[in-house]
C-alpha positions as CSV (number, residue, x, y, z in Angstrom):
1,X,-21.0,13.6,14.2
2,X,-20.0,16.8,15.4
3,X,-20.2,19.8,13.3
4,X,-17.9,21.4,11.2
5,X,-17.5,23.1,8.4
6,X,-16.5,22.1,4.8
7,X,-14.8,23.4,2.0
8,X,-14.3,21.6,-1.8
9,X,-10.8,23.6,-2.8
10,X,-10.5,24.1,-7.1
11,X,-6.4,23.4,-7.2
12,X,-3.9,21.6,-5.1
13,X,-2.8,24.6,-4.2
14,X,-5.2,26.3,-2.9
15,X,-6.2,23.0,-0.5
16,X,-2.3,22.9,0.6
17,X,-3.3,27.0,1.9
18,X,-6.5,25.7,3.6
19,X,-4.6,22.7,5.5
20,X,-1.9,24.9,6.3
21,X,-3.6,27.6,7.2
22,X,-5.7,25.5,10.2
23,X,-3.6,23.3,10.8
24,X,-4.7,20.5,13.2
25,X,-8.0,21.7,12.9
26,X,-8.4,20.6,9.1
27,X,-9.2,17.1,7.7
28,X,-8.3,16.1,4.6
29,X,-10.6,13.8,2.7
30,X,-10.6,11.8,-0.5
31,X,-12.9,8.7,-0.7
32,X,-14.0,9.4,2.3
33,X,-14.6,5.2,2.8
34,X,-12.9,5.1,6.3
35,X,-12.8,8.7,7.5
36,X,-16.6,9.5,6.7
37,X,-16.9,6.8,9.7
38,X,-14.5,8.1,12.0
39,X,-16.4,11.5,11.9
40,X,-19.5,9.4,12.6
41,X,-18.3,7.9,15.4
42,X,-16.8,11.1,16.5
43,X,-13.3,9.9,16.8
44,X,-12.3,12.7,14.5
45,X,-13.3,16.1,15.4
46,X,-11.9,18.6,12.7
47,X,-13.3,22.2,12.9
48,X,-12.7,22.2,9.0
49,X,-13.0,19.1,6.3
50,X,-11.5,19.9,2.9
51,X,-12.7,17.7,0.4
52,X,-9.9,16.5,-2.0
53,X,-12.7,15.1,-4.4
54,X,-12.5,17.6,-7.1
55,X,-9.0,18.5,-7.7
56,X,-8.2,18.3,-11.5
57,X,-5.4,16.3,-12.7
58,X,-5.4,13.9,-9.8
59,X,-7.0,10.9,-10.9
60,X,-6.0,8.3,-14.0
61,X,-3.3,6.3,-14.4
62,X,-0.3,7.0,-17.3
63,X,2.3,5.0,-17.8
64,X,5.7,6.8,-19.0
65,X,8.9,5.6,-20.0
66,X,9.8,5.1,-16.3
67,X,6.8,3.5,-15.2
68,X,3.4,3.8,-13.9
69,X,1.5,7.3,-12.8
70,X,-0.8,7.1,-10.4
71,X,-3.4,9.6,-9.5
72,X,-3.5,9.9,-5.7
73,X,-7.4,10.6,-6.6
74,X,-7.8,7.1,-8.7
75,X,-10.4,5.0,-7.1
76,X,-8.7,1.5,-6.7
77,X,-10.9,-0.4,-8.6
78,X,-9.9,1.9,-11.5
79,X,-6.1,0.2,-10.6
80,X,-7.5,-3.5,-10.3
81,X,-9.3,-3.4,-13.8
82,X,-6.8,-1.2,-15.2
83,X,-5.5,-3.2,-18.6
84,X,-1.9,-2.3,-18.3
85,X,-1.7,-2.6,-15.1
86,X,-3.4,-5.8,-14.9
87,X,-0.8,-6.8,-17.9
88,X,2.8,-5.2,-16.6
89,X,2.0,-4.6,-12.9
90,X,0.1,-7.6,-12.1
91,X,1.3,-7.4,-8.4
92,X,-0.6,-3.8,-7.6
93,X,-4.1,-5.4,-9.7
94,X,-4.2,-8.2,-7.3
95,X,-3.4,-6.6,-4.1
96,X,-6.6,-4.0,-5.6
97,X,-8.5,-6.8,-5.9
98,X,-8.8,-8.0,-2.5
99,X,-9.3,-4.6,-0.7
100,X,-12.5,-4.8,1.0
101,X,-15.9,-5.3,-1.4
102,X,-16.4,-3.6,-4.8
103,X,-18.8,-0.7,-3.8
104,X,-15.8,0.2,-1.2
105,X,-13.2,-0.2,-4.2
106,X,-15.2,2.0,-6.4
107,X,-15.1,4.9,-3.5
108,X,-12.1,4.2,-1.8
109,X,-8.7,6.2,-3.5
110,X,-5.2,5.2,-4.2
111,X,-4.2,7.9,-2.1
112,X,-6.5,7.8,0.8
113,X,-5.6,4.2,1.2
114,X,-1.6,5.2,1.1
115,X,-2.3,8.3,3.5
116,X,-4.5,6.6,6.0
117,X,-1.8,4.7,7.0
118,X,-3.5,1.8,8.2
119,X,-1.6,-1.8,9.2
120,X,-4.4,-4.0,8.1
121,X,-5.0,-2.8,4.2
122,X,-3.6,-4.5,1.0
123,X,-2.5,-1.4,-1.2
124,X,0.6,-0.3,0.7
125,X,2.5,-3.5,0.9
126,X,2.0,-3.9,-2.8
127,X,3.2,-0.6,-4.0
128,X,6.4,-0.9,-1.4
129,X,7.2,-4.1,-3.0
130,X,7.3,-2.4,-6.0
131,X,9.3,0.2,-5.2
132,X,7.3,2.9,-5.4
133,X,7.7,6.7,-4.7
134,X,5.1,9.1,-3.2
135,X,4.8,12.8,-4.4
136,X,3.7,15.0,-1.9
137,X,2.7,19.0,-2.6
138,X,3.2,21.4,-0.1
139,X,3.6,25.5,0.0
140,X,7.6,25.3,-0.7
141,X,6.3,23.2,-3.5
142,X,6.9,18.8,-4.1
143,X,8.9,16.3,-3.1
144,X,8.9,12.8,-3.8
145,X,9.5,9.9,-0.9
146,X,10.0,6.1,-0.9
147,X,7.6,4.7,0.5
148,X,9.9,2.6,2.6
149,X,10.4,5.7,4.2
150,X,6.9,7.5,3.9
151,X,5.5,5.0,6.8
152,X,6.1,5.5,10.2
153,X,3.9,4.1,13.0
154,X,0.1,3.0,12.8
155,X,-1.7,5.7,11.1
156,X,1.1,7.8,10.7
157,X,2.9,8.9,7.6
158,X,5.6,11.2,6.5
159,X,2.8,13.5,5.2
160,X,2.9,16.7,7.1
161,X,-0.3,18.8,7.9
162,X,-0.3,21.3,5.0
163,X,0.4,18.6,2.4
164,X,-1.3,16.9,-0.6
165,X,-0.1,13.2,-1.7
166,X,-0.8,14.1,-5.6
167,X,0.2,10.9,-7.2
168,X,2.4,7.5,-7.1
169,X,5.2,6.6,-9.3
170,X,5.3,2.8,-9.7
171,X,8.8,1.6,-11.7
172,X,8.4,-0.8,-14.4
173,X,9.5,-4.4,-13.7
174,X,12.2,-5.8,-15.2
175,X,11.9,-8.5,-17.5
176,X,11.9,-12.1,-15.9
177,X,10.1,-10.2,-13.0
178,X,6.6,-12.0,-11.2
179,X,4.8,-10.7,-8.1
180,X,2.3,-12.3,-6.1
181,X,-0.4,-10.6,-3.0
182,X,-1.7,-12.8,-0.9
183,X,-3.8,-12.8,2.4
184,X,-5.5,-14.4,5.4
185,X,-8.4,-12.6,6.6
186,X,-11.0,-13.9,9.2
187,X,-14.1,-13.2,6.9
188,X,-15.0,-9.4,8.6
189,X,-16.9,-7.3,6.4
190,X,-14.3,-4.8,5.7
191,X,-11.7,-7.7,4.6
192,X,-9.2,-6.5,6.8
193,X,-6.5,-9.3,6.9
194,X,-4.8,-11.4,9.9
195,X,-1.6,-10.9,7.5
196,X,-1.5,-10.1,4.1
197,X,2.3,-10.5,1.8
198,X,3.6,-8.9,-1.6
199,X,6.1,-10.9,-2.9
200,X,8.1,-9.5,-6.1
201,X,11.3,-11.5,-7.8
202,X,13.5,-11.4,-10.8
203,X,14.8,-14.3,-11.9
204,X,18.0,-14.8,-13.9
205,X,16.8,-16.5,-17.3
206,X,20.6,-17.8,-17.8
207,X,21.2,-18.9,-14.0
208,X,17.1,-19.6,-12.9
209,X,19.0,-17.4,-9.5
210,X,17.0,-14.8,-8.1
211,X,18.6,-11.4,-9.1
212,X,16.2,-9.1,-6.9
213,X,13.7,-10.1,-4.1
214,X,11.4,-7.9,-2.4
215,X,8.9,-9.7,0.1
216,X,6.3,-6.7,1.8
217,X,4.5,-8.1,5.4
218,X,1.4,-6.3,6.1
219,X,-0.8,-6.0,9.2
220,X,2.3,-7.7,11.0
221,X,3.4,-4.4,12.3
222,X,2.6,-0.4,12.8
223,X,3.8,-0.4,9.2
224,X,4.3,-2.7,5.9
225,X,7.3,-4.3,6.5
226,X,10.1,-5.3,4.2
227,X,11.7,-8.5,4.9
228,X,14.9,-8.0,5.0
229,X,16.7,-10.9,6.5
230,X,14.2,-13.0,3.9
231,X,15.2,-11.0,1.2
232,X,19.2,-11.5,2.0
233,X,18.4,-15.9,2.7
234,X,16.8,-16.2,-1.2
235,X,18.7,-12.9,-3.6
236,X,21.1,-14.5,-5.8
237,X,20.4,-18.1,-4.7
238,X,18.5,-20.8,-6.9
239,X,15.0,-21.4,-5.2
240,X,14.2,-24.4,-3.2
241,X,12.0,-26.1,-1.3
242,X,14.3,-25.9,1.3
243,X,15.2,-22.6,0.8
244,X,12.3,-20.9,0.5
245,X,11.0,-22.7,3.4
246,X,13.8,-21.5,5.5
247,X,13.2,-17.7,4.0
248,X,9.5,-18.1,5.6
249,X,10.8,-18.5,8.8
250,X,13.5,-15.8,8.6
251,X,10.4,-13.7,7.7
252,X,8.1,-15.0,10.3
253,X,10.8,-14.3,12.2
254,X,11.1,-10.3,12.0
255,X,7.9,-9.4,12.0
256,X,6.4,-7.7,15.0
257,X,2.8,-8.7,15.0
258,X,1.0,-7.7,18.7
259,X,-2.0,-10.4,20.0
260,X,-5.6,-9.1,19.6
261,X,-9.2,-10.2,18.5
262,X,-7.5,-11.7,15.2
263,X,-5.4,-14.3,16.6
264,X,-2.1,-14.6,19.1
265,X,2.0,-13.8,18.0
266,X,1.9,-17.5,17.6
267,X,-0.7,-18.1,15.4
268,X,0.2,-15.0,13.4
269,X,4.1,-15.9,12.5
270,X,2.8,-19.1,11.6
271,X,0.4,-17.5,9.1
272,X,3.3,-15.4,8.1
273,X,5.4,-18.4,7.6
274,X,2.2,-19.8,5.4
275,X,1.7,-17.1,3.7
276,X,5.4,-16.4,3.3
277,X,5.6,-19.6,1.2
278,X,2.8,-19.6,-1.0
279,X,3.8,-15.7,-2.6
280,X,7.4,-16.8,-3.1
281,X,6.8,-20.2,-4.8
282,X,3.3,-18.2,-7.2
283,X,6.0,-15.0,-8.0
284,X,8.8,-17.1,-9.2
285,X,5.9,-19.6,-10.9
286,X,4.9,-15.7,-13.0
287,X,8.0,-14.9,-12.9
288,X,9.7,-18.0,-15.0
């Protein structure tokens, strides 16, 4: 590890003047659970690491009239064992549940999982199905992005140096709503999955159609991906075997997975296709 020095800012605003101030140069940490080894392995080499760990009013979750608050500072097994959102946001407990082991869940943030950026994590595909929004502090103050637009390549997000993710705003579901995670993963120690899917749907209590679908791909891609062309095949139809069979392949379909120690493009859009199939048919089961 190389040396550095380290700072633990008081306020948001006064680590959004530290970042700013050396730019490139400063690190940002939070959990610390996959940075702390970066910096062992000297992959990072920051002149200055401010630790996020003790900024006030950054961790806990709240639920409003609109939805869900989410520190960016909450450890995520605060989210899986979270009793509302185990009971109204079932979709973003699961997903919790199944990043990595519990000793990494008890370190690991909300936030630092969002920010990281990384393809193979369970968090992000979760909270995109769900439509959530990330605010981000910066000196000319907040601003709030989608996170179907706050990803944008492999470790890269729409955070700019300078900037502080603060919190996640999760939207309530709708009633007749049910959300499934699910993942294949080749048994490493982290848990990192081969391909991991949300799956979130609203059925129509007087029609039994779909009236919203939203299926998330992760580790399929430099970023969660929504399936769009899925999405289109099963919103506003009646599910089906058939149909929902034929919406796995759509999905299998668009992604963009590359070939590496985890398996080939074959063997992963078949897993997609899998995987695909077993969120849609345990979302609707929740949902009706």
């Amino acid at each position: 590890m190389t040396k550095f020095d380290y700072v633990r800012p008081s306020t948001v605003a006064e680590a959004v003047g530290l970042l700013e101030a050396h730019g490139d140069d400063a690190l940002a940490i939070a959990g610390g659970t996959a940075t702390v080894l970066l910096l062992q392995k000297r992959m990072l080499r920051p002149e200055l690491v401010v630790d996020l760990g003790g900024l006030p009013g950054l961790t806990g979750v709240e639920q409003n009239g609109g939805g869900l608050r989410i520190g960016a500072l909450t450890p995520i097994r605060a989210i899986e064992r979270d009793a509302t959102v185990r009971s109204s946001y079932g979709l973003l407990a699961e997903a919790a549940s199944q990043v990595a082991g519990v000793r990494v869940r008890n370190a690991a943030t909300v936030g630092g999982s969002v920010c990281f950026g990384e393809p193979q994590t369970d968090l992000p595909p979760a909270l995109l199905a769900m439509n959530a929004t990330a605010t981000i502090a910066g000196s000319q103050g907040s601003r709030d992005v989608p996170l179907d637009e706050f990803f944008l390549g492999p470790y890269e997000t729409a955070r700019e140096q300078g900037e502080v993710l603060t919190h996640l705003s999760v939207p309530t579901p709708v009633p007749g709503s049910g959300g499934c995670h699910v993942k294949f993963t080749l048994g490493s120690p982290e848990n990192k999955p081969v391909v991991n899917v949300s799956a979130l749907v609203t059925v129509d209590a007087s029609t039994g159609a779909l009236a919203d679908v939203r299926i998330v791909m992760g580790a399929v891609g430099g970023v969660p991906m929504l399936a769009h062309k899925a999405n289109d095949t099963l919103k506003g139809e009646r599910p089906s075997d058939a149909l929902i069979a034929q919406a796995a392949a759509r999905a299998s379909e668009e992604a963009d997975p590359i070939e590496d120690l985890r398996g080939s493009v074959w063997y992963k859009r078949r897993i997609i296709k899998v995987l695909v199939e077993r969120a849609l048919r345990c979302a609707i089961e929740r949902a009706n």
